[in-house]
C-alpha beads as a LAMMPS data file, in Angstrom:
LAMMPS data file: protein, C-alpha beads

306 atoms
305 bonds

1 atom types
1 bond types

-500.0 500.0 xlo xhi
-500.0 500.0 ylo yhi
-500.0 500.0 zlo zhi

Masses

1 110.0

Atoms # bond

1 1 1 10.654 -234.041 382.187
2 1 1 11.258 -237.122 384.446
3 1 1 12.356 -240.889 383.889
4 1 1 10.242 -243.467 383.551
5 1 1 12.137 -247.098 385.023
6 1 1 12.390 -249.017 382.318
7 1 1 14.163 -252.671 383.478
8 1 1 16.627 -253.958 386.051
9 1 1 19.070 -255.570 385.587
10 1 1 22.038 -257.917 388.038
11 1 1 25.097 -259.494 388.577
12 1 1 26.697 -261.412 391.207
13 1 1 28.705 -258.142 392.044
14 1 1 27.018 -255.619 391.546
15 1 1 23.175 -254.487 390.388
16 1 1 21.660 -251.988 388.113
17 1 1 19.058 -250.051 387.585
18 1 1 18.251 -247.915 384.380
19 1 1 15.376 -245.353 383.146
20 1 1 15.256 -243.848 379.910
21 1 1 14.003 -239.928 380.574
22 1 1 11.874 -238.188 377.827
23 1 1 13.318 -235.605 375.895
24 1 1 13.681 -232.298 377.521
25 1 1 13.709 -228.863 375.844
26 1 1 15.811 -227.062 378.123
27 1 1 18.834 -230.254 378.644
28 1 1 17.640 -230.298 381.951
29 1 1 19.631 -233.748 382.468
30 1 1 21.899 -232.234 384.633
31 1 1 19.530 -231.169 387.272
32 1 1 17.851 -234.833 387.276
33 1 1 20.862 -236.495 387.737
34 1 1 21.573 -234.664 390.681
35 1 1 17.968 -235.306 392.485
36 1 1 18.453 -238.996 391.614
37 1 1 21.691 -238.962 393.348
38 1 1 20.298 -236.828 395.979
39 1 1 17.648 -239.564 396.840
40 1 1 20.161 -242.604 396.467
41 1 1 22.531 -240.494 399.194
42 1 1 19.566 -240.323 401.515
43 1 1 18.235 -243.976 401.471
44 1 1 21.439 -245.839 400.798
45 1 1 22.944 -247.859 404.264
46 1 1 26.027 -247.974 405.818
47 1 1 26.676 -251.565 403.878
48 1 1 25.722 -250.130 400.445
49 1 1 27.014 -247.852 398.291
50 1 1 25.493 -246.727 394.888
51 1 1 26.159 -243.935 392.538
52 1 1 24.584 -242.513 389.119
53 1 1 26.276 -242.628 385.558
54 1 1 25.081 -241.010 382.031
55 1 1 25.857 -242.883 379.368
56 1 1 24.073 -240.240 376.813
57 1 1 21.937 -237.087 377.468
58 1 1 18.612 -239.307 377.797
59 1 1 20.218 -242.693 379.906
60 1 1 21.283 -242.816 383.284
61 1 1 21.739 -246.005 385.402
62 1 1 22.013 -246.738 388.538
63 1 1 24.349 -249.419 390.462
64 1 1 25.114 -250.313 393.902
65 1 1 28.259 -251.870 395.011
66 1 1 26.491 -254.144 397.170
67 1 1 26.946 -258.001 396.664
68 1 1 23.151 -257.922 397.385
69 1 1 20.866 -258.112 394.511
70 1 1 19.106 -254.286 393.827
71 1 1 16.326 -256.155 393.456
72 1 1 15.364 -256.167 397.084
73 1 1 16.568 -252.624 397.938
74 1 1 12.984 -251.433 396.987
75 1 1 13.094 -248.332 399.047
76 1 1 16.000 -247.080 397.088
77 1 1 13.646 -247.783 393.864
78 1 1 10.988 -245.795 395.183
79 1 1 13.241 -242.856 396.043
80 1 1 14.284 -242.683 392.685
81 1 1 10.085 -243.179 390.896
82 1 1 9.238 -240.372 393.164
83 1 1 12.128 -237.989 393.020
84 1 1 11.812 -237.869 389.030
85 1 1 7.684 -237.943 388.752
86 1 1 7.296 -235.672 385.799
87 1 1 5.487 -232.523 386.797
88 1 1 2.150 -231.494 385.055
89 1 1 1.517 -229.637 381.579
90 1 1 -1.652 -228.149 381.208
91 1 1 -3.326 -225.846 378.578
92 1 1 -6.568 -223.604 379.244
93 1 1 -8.805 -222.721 376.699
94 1 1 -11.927 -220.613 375.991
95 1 1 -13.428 -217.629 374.796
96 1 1 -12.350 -214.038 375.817
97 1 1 -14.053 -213.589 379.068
98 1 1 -14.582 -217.290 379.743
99 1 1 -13.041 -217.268 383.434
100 1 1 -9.255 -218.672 382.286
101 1 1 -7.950 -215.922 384.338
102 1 1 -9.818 -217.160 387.614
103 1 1 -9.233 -221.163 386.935
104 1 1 -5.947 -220.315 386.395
105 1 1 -5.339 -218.978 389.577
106 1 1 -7.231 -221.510 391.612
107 1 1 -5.198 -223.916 389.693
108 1 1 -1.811 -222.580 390.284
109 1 1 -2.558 -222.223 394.171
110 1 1 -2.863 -225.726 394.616
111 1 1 -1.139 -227.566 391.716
112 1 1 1.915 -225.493 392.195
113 1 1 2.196 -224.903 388.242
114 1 1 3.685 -222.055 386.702
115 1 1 0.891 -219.659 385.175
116 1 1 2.139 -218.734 381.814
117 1 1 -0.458 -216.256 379.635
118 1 1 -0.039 -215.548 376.334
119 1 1 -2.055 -212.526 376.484
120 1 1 -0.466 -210.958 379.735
121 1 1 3.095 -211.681 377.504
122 1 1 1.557 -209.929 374.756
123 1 1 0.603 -207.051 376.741
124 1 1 3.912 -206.580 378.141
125 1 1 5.339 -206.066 374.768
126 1 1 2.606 -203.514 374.081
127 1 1 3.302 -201.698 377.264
128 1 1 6.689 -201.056 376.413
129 1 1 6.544 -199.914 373.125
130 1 1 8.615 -202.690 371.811
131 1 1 8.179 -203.494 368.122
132 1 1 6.356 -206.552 368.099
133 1 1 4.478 -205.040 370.351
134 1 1 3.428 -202.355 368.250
135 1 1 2.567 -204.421 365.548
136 1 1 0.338 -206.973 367.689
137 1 1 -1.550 -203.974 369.230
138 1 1 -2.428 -203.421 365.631
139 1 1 -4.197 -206.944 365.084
140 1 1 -5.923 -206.929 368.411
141 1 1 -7.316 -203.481 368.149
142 1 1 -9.235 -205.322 365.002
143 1 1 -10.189 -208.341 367.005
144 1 1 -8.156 -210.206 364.697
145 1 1 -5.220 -212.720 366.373
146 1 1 -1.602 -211.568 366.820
147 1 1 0.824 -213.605 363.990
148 1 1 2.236 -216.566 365.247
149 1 1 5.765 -215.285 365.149
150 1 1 5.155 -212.645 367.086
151 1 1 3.881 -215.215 369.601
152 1 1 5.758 -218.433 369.724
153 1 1 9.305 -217.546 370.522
154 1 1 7.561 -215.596 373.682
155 1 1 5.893 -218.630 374.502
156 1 1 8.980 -220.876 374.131
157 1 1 11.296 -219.125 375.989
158 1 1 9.325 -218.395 378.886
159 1 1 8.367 -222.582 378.791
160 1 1 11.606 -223.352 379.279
161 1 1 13.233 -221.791 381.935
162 1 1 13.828 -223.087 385.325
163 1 1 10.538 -222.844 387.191
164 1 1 8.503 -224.167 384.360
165 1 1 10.506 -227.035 383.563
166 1 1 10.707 -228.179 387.251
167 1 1 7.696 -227.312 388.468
168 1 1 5.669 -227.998 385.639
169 1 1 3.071 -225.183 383.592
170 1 1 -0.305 -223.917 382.775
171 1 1 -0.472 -222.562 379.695
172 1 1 -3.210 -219.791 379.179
173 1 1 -4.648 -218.767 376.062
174 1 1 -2.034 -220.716 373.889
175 1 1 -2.403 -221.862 371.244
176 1 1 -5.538 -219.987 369.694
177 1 1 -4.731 -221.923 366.084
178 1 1 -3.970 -225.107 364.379
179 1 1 -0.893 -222.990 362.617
180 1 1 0.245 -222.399 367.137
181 1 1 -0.762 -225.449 368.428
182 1 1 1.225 -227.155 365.429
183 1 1 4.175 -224.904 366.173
184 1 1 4.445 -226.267 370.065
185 1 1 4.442 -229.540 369.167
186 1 1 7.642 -228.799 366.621
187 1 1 9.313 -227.293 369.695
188 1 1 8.536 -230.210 371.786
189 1 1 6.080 -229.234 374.173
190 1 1 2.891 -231.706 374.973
191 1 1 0.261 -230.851 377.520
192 1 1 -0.893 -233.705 379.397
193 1 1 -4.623 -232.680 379.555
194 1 1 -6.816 -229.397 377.541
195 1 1 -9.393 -227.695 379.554
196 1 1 -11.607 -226.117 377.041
197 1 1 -14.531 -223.693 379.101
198 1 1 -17.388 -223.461 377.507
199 1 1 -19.377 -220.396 378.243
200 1 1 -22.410 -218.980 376.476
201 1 1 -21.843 -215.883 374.374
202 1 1 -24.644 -213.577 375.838
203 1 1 -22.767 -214.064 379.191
204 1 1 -19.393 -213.960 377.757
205 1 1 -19.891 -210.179 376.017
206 1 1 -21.905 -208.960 379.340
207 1 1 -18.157 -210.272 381.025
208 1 1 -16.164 -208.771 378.754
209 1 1 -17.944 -204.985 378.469
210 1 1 -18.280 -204.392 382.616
211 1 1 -15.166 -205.154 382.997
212 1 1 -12.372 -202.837 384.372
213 1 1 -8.420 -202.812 385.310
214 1 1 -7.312 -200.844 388.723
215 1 1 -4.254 -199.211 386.981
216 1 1 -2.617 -198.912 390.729
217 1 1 -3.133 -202.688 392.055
218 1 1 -3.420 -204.397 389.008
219 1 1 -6.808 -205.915 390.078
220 1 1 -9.817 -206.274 387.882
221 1 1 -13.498 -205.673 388.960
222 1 1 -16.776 -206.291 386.700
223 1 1 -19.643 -203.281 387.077
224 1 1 -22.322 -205.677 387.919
225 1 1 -20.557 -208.715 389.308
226 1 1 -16.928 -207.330 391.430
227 1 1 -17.822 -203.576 391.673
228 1 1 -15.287 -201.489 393.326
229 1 1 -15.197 -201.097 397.115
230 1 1 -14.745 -197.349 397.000
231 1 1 -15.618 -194.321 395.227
232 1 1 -11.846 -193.554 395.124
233 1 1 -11.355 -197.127 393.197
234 1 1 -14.064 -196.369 390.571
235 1 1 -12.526 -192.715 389.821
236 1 1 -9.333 -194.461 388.664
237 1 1 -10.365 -197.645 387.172
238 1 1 -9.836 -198.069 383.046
239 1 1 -10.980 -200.219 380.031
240 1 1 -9.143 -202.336 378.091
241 1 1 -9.070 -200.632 374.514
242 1 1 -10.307 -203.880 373.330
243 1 1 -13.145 -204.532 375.807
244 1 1 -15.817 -202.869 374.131
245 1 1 -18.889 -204.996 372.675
246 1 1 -17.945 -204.096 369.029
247 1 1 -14.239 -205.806 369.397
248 1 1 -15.315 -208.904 371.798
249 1 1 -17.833 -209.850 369.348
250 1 1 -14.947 -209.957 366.402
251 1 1 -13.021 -211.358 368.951
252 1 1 -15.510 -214.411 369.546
253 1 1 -15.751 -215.094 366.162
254 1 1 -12.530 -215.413 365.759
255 1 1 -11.900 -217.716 368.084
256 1 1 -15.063 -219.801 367.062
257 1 1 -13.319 -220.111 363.547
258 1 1 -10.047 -221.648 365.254
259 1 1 -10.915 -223.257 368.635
260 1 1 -12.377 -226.342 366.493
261 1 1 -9.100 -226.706 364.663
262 1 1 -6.738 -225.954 367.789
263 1 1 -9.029 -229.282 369.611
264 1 1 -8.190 -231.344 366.712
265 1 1 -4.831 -231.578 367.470
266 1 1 -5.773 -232.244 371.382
267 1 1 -8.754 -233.913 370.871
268 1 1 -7.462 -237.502 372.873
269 1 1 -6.940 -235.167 376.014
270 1 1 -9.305 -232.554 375.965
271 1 1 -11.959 -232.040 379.009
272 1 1 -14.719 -229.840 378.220
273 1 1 -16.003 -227.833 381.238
274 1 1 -19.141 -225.918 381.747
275 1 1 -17.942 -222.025 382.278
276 1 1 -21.871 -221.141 383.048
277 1 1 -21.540 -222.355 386.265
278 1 1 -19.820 -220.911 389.334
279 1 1 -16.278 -220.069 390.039
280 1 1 -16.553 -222.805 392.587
281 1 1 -18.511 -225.897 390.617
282 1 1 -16.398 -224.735 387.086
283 1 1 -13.027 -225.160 389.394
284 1 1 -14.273 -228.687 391.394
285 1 1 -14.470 -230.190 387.547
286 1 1 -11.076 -228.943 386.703
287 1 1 -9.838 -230.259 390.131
288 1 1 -11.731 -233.325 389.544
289 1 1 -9.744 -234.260 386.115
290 1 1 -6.343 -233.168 387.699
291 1 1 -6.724 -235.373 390.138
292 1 1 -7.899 -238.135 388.284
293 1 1 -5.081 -237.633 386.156
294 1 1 -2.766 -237.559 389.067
295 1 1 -4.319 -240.779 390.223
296 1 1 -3.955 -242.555 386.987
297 1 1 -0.170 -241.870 386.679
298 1 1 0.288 -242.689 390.477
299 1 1 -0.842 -245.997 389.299
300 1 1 1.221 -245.940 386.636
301 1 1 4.334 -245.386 388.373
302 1 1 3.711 -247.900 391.050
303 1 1 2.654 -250.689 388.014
304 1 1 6.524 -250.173 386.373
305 1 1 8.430 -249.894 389.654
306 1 1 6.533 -253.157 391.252

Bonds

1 1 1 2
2 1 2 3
3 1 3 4
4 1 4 5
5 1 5 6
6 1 6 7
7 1 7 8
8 1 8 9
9 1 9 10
10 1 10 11
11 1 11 12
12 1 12 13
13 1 13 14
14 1 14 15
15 1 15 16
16 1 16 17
17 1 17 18
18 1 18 19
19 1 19 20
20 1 20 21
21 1 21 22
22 1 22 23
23 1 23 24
24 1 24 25
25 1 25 26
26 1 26 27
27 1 27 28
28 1 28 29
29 1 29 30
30 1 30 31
31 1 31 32
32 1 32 33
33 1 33 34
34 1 34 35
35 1 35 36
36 1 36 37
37 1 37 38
38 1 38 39
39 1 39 40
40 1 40 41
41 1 41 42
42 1 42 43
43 1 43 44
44 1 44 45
45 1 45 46
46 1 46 47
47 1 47 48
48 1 48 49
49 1 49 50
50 1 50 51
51 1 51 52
52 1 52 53
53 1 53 54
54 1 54 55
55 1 55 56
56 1 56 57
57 1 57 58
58 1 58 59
59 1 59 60
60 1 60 61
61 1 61 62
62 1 62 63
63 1 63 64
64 1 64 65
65 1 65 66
66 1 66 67
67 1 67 68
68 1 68 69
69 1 69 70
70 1 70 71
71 1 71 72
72 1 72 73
73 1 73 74
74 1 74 75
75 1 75 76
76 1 76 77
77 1 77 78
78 1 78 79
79 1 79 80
80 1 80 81
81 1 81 82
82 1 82 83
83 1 83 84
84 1 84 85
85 1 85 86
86 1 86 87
87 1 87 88
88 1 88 89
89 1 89 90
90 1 90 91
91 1 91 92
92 1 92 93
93 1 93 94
94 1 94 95
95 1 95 96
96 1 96 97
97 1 97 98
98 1 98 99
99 1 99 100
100 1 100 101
101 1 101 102
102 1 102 103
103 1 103 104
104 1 104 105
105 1 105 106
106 1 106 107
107 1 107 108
108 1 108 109
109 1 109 110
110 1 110 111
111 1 111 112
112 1 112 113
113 1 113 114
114 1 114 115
115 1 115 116
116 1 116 117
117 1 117 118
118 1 118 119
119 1 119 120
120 1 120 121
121 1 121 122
122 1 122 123
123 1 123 124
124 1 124 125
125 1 125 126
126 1 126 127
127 1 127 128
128 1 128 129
129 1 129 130
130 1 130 131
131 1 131 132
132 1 132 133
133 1 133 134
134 1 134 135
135 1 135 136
136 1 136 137
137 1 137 138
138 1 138 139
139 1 139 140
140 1 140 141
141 1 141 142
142 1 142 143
143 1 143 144
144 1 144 145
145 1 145 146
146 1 146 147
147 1 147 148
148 1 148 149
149 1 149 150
150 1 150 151
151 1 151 152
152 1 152 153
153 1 153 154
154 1 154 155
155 1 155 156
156 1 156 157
157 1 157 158
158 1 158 159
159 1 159 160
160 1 160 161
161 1 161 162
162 1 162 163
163 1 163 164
164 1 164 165
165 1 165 166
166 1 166 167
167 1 167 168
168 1 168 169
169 1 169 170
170 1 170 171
171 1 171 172
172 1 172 173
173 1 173 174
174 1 174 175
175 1 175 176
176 1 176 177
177 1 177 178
178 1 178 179
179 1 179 180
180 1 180 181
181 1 181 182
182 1 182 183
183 1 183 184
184 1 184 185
185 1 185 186
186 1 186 187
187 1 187 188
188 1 188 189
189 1 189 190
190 1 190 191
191 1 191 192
192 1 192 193
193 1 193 194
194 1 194 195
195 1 195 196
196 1 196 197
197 1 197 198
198 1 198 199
199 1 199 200
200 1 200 201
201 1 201 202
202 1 202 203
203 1 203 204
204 1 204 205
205 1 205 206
206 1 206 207
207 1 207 208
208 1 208 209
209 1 209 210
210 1 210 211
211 1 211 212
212 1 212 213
213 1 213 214
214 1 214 215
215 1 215 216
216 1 216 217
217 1 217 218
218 1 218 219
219 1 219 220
220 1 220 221
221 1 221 222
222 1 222 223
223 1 223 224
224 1 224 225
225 1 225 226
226 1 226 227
227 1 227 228
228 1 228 229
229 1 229 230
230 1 230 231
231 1 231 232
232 1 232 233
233 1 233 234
234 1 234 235
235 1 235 236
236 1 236 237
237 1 237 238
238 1 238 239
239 1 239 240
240 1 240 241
241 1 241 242
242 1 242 243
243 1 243 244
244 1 244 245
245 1 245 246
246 1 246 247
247 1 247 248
248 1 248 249
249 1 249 250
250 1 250 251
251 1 251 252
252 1 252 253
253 1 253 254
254 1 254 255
255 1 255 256
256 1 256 257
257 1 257 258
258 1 258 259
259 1 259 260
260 1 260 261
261 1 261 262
262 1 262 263
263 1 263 264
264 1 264 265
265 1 265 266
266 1 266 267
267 1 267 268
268 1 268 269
269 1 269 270
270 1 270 271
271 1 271 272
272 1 272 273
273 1 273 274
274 1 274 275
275 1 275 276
276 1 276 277
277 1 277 278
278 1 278 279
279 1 279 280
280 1 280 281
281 1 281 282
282 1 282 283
283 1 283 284
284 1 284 285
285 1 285 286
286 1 286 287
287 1 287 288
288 1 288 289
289 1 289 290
290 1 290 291
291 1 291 292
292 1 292 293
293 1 293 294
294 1 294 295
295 1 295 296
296 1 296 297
297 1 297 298
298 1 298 299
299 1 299 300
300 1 300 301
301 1 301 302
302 1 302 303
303 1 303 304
304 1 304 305
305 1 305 306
């Protein structure tokens, strides 16, 4: 997470500037010390010299050894706003088959967030046979979910290593309950807006039952809507064990029984989009919050820095 400048403050000899940062899981500190000193190195003159200081694990401040007040080196204040800008923390929702998968990727192309799925973590730990894995395939082979402890240290560990703390994540298919979505806020992690799809449940079971895995590329086609290109494709393509109509339909009800709860606890950020649509109009909503959301910490930033 970034820093937010807080105040400035001066002397006759020398001037400071200081930004309390949020808390970060990881202890990141380190690393955002070292792009605020990065930025200072690149903008400071000749005539001025400034360097960083941590007084704890959540201050740093900034001072110059100029006799000028740091109140008029603005550039090296906007350096520093822009080198720490916190990156983005999003969470997808919906209903198995509800196009996550596709957002997800549309969003990650341009946002530059790290795509973190619950489900493809999940399957990992089925594919090799570990023991959790084992025991989840056993809940989702009854359309039921997968305990939360099975879940959450997955989810927490992959959150906070180095490309998701920098870069910022998109969390898909997490949390699918209250008891989740309560246990990532005890570690610490906030999204900063919920995308909930909303998709009609005809469509959503007509999604889920044409749809098929190429074991060899990894890519997934639908019957009716992304056949195959070649014969040679369709010989070799499989089904999920757990996308026949019988198990999305438990499925769907079991996420109609949570989704309300899981929205209670993100109900001052959530964006509800309509999944019916196209790949392209459901994505130019999603874009159309991000960047509204973009806009409105942009404006933000430049509000406490002016």
């Amino acid at each position: 997470m970034g820093c937010n400048i807080m105040n400035f403050s001066t002397t006759s000899s020398s001037s400071s500037l200081k930004g309390l940062c949020s808390p970060i899981p990881n202890n990141n500190n380190h690393n955002q010390k070292n792009k605020l000193q990065k930025a200072l190195s690149s903008s400071s003159s000749s005539s001025s010299s400034f360097s960083l200081r941590s007084s704890s694990s959540n201050v740093f401040s900034l001072r110059s050894s100029s006799s000028r007040p740091f109140s008029h080196s603005s550039m090296i204040v906007k350096a520093v706003a822009k080198t720490v800008e916190e990156p983005l923390h999003v969470m997808i929702s919906g209903a198995p088959a509800s196009g996550k998968g596709t957002q997800c990727h549309l969003i990650t192309n341009k946002y530059g967030l790290v795509h973190v799925a619950a489900g493809d973590l999940l399957r990992a730990e089925i594919e090799t046979g570990s023991e959790n894995g084992k025991r989840a395939k056993e809940y989702m082979e009854k359309g039921q979910l997968v305990p939360d402890e099975i879940v959450v240290m997955m989810v927490k560990d992959r959150l906070l290593k180095p490309d998701s703390v920098e870069n910022g994540w998109l969390l898909d298919g997490y949390p699918r309950s209250l008891s989740q979505a309560t246990a990532l806020k005890e570690l610490g992690f906030k999204p900063d807006i919920f995308i909930l799809l909303e998709v009609s449940e005809d469509i959503l079971v007509e999604r889920v039952v044409g749809r098929r895995l190429d074991p060899v590329t990894g890519k997934i086609y639908h019957l009716k809507y992304s056949p195959p290109e070649t014969k040679e494709i369709a010989d070799r393509l499989t089904q999920r064990f757990d996308d026949t109509e019988e198990k999305v339909k438990l499925r769907l009800n079991t996420h109609h029984q949570n989704v309300e709860a899981v929205l209670s606890m993100y109900k001052d950020i959530t964006i509800k989009i309509n999944g019916n649509s196209s790949q392209k109009e459901v994505f130019a909503q999603i874009d159309g919050a991000l960047t509204t959301l973009l806009e409105q910490r942009k404006a933000s930033s430049e509000s406490m820095v002016a």
